[in-house]
C-alpha positions in Angstrom: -33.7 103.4 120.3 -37.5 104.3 121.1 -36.2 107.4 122.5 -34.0 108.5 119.3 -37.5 107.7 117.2 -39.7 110.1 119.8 -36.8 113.2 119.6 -36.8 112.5 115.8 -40.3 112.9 114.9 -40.1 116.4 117.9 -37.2 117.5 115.9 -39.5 117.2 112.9 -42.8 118.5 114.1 -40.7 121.2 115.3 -39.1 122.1 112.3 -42.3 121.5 109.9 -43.9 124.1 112.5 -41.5 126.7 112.0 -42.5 127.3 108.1 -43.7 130.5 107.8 -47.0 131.3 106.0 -49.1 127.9 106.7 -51.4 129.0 103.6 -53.4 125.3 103.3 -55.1 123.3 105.1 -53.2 120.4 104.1 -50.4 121.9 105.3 -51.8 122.6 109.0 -52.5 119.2 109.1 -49.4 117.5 108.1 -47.8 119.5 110.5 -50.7 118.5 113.3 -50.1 115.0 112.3 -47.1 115.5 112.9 -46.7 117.2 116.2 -49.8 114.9 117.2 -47.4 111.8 116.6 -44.4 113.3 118.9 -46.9 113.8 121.5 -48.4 110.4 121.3 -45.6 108.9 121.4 -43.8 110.6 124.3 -47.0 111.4 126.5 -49.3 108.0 125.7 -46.6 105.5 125.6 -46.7 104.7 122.3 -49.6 105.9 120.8 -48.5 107.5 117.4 -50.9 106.9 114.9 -54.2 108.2 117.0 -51.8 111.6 118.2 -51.3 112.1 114.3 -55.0 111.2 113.5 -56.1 114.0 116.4 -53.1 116.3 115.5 -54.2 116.4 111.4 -58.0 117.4 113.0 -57.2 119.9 115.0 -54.8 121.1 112.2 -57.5 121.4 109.5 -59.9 122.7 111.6 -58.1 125.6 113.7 -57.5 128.5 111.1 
């Protein structure tokens, strides 16, 4: 089951990531969060919520 949630949210980031034209910053960092939250998860055992927190930073503040 944990492993059906982790491929979901890649399958998500993944597919947030491919929109083209990434105008907002709110939009890099949904998809940040997003990716951030995969990685968390699959890398840090676990650790969703502080891979999204870093993923939405890096998001906003890479332009």
């Amino acid at each position: 089951m944990r492993k059906l949630i982790s491929l979901t949210v890649l399958i998500s980031g993944l597919g947030l990531s491919a929109c083209s034209g990434n105008d907002s910053k709110m939009e890099r960092a949904v998809v940040g969060a997003v990716i951030g939250c995969a990685a968390g998860e699959v890398l840090v055992d676990g650790r969703c919520v502080e891979g999204a927190l870093v993923g939405a930073g890096v998001g906003v503040l890479t332009d």
